[in-house]
Backbone as CSV, one residue per row, in Angstrom:
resi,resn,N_x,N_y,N_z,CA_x,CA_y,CA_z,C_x,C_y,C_z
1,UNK,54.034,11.659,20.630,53.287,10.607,19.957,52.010,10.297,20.714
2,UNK,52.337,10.286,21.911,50.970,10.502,22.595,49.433,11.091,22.626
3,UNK,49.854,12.308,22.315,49.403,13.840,21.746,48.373,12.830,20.299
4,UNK,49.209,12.329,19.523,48.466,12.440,18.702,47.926,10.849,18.444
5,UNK,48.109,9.881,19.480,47.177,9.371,19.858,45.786,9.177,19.931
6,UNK,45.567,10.199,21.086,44.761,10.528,21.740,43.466,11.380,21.205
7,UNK,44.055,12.451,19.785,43.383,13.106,18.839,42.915,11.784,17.689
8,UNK,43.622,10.994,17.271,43.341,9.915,17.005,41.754,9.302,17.265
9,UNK,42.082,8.770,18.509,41.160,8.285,19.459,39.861,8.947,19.624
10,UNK,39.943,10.137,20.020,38.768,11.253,19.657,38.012,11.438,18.547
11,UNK,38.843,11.507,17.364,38.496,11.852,15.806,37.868,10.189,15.421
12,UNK,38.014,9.153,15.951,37.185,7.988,15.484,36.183,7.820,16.556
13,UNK,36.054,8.014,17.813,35.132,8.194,18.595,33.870,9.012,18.338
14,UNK,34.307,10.310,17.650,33.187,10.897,17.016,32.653,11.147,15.835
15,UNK,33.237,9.821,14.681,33.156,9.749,13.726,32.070,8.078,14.135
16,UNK,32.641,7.296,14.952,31.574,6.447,15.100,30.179,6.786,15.953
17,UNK,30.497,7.959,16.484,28.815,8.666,17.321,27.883,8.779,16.759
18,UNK,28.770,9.889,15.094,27.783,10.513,14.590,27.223,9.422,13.588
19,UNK,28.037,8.265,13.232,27.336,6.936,12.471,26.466,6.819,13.272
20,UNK,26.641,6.473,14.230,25.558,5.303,15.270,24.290,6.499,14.982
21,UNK,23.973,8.099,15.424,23.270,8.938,15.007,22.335,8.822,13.744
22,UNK,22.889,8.635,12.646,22.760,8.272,11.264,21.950,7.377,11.572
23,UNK,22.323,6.086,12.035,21.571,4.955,11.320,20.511,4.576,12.445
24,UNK,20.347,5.579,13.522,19.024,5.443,14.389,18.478,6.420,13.572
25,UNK,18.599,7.560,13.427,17.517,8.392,12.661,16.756,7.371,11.686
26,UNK,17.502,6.990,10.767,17.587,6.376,9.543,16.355,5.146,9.857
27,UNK,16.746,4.309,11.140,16.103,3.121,11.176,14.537,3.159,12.005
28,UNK,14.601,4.457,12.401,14.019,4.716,13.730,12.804,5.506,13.231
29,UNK,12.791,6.315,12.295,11.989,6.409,11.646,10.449,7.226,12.451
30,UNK,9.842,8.249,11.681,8.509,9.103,12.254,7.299,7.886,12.740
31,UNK,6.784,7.968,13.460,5.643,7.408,13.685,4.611,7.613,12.094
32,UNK,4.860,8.632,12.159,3.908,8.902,10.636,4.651,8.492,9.060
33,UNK,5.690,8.214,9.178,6.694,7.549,8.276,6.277,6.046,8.165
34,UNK,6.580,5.364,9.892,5.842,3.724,9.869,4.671,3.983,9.265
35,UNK,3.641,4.356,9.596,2.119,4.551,9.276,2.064,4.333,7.850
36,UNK,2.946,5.418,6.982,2.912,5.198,5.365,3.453,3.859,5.367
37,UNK,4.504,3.703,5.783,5.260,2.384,5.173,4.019,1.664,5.259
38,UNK,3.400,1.350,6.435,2.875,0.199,6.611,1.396,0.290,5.554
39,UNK,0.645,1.306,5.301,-0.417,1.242,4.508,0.241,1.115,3.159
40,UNK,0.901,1.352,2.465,1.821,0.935,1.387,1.929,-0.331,1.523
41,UNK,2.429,-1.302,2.501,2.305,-2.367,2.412,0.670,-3.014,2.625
42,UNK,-0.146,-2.632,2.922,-1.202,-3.135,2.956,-2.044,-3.065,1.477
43,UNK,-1.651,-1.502,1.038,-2.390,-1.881,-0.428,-1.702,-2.802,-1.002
44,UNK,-0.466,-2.803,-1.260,0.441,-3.285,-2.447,0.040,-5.295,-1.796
45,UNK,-0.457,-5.316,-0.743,-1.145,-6.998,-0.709,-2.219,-7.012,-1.085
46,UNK,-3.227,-6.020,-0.705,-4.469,-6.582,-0.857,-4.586,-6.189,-3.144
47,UNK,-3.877,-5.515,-3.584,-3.964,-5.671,-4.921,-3.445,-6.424,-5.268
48,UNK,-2.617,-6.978,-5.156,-1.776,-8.578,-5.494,-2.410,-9.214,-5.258
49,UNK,-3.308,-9.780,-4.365,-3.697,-10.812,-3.962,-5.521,-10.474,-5.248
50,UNK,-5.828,-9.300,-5.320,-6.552,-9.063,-6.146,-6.517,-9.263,-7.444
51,UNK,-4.927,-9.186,-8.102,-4.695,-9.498,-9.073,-4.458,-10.348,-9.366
52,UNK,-4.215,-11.264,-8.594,-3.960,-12.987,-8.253,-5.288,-13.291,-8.322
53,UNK,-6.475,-13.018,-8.309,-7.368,-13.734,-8.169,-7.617,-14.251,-6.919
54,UNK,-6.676,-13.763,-6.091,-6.700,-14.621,-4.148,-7.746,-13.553,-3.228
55,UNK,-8.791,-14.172,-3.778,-9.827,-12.667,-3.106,-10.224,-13.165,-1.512
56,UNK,-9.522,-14.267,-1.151,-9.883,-14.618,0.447,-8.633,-13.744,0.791
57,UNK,-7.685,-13.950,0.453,-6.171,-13.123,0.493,-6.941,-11.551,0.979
58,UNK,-7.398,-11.656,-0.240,-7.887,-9.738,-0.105,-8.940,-9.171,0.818
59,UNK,-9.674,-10.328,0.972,-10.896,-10.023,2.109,-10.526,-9.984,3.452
60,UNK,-9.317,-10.323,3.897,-8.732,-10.115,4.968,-8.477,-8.198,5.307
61,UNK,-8.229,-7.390,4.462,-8.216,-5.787,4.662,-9.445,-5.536,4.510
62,UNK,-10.701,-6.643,4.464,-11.563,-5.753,4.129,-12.829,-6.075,5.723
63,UNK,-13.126,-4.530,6.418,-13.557,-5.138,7.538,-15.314,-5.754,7.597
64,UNK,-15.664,-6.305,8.305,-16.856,-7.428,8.199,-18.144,-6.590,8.264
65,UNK,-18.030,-5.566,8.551,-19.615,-4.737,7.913,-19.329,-4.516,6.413
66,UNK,-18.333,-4.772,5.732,-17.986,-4.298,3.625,-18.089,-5.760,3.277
67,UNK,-17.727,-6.938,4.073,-17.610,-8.058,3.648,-18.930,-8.181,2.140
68,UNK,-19.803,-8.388,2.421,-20.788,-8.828,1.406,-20.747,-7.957,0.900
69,UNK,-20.742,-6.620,0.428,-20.323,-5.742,-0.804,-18.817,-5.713,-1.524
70,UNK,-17.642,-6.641,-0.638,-16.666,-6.829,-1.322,-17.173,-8.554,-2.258
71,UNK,-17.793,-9.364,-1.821,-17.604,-10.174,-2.417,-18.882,-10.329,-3.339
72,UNK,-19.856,-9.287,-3.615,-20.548,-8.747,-4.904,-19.475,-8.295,-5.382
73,UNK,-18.592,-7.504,-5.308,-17.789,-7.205,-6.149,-16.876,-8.157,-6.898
74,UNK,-16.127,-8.986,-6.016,-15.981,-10.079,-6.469,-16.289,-10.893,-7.741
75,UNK,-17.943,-11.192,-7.324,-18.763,-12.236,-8.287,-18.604,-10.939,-9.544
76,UNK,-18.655,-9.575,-9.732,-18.306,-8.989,-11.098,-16.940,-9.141,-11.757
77,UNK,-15.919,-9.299,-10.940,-14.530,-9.390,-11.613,-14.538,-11.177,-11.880
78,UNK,-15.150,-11.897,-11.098,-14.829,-13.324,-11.481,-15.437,-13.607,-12.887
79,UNK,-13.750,-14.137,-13.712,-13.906,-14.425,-15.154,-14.567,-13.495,-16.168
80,UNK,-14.372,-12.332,-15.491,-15.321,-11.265,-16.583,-14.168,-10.035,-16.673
81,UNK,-13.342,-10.087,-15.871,-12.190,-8.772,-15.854,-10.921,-9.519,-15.115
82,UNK,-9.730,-9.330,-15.955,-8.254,-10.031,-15.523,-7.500,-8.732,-15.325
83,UNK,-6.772,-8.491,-14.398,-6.040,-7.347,-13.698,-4.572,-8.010,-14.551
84,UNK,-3.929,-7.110,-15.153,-2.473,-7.513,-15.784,-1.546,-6.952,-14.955
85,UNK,-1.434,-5.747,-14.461,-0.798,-4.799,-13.708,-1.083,-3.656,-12.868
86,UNK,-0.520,-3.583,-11.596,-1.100,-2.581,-10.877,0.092,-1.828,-10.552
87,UNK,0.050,0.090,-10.275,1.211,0.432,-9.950,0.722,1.308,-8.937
88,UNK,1.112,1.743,-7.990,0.770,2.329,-6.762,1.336,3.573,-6.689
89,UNK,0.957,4.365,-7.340,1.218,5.777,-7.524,1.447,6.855,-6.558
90,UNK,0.598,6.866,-5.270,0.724,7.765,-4.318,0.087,7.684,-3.415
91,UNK,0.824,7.304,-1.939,-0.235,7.328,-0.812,-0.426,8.465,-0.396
92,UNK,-1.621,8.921,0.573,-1.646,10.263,1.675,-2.192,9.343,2.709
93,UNK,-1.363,9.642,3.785,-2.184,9.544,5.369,-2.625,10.940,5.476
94,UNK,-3.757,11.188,6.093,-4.053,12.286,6.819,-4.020,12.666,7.480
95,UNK,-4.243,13.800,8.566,-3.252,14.612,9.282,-3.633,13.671,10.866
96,UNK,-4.531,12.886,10.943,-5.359,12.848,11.812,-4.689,11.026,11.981
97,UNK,-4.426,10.925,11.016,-3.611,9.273,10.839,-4.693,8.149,10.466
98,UNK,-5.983,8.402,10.922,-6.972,7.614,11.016,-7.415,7.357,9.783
99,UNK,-7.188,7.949,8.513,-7.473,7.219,7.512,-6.402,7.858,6.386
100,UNK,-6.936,7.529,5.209,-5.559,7.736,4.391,-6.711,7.143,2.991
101,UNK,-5.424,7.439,1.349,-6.017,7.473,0.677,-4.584,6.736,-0.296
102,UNK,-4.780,6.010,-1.491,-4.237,5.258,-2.330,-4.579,5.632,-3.979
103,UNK,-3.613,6.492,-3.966,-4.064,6.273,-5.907,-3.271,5.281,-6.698
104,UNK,-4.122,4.119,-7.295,-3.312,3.122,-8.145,-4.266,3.260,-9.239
105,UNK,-2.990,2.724,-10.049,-3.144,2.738,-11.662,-3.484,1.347,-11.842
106,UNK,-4.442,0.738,-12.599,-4.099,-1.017,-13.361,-4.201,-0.790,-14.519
107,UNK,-3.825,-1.384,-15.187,-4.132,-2.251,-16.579,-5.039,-3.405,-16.559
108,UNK,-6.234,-3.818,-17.312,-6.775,-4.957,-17.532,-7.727,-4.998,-19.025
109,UNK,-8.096,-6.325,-18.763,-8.676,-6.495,-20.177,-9.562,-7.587,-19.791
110,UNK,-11.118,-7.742,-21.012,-11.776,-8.386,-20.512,-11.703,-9.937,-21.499
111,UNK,-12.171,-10.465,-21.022,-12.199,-11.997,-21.951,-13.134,-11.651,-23.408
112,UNK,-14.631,-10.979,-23.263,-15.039,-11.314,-24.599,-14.585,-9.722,-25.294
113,UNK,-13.352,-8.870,-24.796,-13.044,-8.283,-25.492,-11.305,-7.591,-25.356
114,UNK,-10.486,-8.417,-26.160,-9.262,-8.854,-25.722,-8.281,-7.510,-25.970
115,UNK,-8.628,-6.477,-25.096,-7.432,-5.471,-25.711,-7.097,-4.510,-24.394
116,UNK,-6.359,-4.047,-23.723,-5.259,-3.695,-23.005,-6.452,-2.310,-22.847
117,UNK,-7.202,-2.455,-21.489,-7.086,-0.970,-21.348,-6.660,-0.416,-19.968
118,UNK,-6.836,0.680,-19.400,-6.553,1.028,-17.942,-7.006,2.391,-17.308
119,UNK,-7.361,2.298,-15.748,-8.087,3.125,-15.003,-7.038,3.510,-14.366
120,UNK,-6.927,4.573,-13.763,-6.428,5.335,-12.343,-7.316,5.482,-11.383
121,UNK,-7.625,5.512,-9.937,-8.767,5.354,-8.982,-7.937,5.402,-7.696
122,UNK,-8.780,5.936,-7.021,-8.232,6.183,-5.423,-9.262,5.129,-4.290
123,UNK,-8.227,4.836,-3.748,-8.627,3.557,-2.749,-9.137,4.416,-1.707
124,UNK,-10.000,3.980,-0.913,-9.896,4.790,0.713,-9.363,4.062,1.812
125,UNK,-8.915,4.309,2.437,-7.890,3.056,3.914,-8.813,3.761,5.373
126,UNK,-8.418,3.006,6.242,-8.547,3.606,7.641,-7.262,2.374,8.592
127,UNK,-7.338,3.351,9.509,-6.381,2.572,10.578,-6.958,2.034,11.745
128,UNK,-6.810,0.782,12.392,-7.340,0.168,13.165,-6.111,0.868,14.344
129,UNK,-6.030,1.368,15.009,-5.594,1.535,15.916,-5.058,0.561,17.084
130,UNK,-6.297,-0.217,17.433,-5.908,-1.546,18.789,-5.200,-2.007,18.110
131,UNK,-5.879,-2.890,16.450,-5.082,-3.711,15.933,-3.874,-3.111,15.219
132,UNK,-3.089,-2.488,15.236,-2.876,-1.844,14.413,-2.499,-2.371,12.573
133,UNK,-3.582,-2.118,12.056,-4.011,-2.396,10.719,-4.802,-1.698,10.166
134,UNK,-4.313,-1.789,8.261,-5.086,-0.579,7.727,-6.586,-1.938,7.287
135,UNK,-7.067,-0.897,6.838,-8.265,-1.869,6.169,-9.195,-0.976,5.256
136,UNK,-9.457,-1.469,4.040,-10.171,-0.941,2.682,-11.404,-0.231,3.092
137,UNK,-11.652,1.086,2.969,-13.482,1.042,3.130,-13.977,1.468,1.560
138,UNK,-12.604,1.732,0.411,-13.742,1.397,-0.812,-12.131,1.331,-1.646
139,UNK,-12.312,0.153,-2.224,-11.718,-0.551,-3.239,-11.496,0.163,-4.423
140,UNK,-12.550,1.000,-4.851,-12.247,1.932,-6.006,-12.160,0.329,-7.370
141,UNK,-12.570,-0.432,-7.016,-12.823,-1.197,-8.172,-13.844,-1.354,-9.106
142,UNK,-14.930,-0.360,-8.272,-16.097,0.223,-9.261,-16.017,0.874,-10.526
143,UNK,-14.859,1.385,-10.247,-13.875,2.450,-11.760,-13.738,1.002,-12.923
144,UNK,-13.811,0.231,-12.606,-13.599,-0.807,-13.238,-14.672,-1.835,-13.771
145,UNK,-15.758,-1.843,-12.811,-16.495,-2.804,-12.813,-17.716,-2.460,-13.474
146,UNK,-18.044,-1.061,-13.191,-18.857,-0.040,-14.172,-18.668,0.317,-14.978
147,UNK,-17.361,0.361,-15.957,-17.294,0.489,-17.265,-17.308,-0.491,-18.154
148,UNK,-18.608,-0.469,-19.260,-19.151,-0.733,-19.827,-18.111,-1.597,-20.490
149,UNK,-18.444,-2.865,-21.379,-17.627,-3.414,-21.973,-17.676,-3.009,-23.572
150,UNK,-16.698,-2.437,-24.126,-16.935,-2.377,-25.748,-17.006,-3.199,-26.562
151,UNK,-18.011,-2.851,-27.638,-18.104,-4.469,-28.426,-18.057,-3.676,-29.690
């Protein structure tokens, strides 16, 4: 009885190793894995907060030499273009990590012309390294802001 104890003992010993294995891989994750996660989370705020209308929200990813060309952009979407939905289709970091790229989809529609349309457009990112943070160097909201309104 001993005997099989002891095989016992062994057979859950290395059944809890190879868990503990599992869920560090799992949690522990590529340096270049965080990197996506985290620019994924940076678009998916700064378009929310875009689609919210929270453009101080959004001017925070955007760094202070773009500042005054993000908030010309701005003064074109204020009350002239409403964002209904955004879906975040596909990030790339690049090989180099230092910047990266965002293709999102929206839906919007304008006030003096009330009907559902939508763009696809690629964001550009970069990575702050010290800080570590991504930050916008083009919004790709020009896809938007340049098309003409139909009447």
């Amino acid at each position: 009885m001993k005997q099989a104890e002891k095989t016992c003992s062994k057979e859950l010993a290395l059944i809890l190793l190879l868990a503990l294995m599992v869920v560090s891989c799992v949690s522990g994750g590529t340096g270049e894995h965080k990197l996506a996660e985290s620019l994924k989370s940076s678009v998916d705020a700064f378009n929310s907060a875009f689609k919210w209308e929270d453009y101080t929200e959004a001017a925070a990813f955007v760094p202070v030499e773009k500042k005054e060309a993000f908030w010309a952009e701005v003064d074109k979407f204020k009350g002239k273009i409403r964002l209904t939905e955004y879906e975040l289709r596909e990030v790339s970091v690049k090989e180099h990590v230092s910047s990266a790229s965002a293709i999102v989809h929206f839906q919007y529609w304008r006030p003096e012309e009330p009907s559902l349309l939508s763009v696809t457009f690629t964001q550009k990112w970069y990575y702050i390294e010290k800080d570590k943070l991504w930050k916008v160097s083009d919004s790709g909201f020009g896809a938007i802001t340049k098309t003409p309104a139909r009447f």
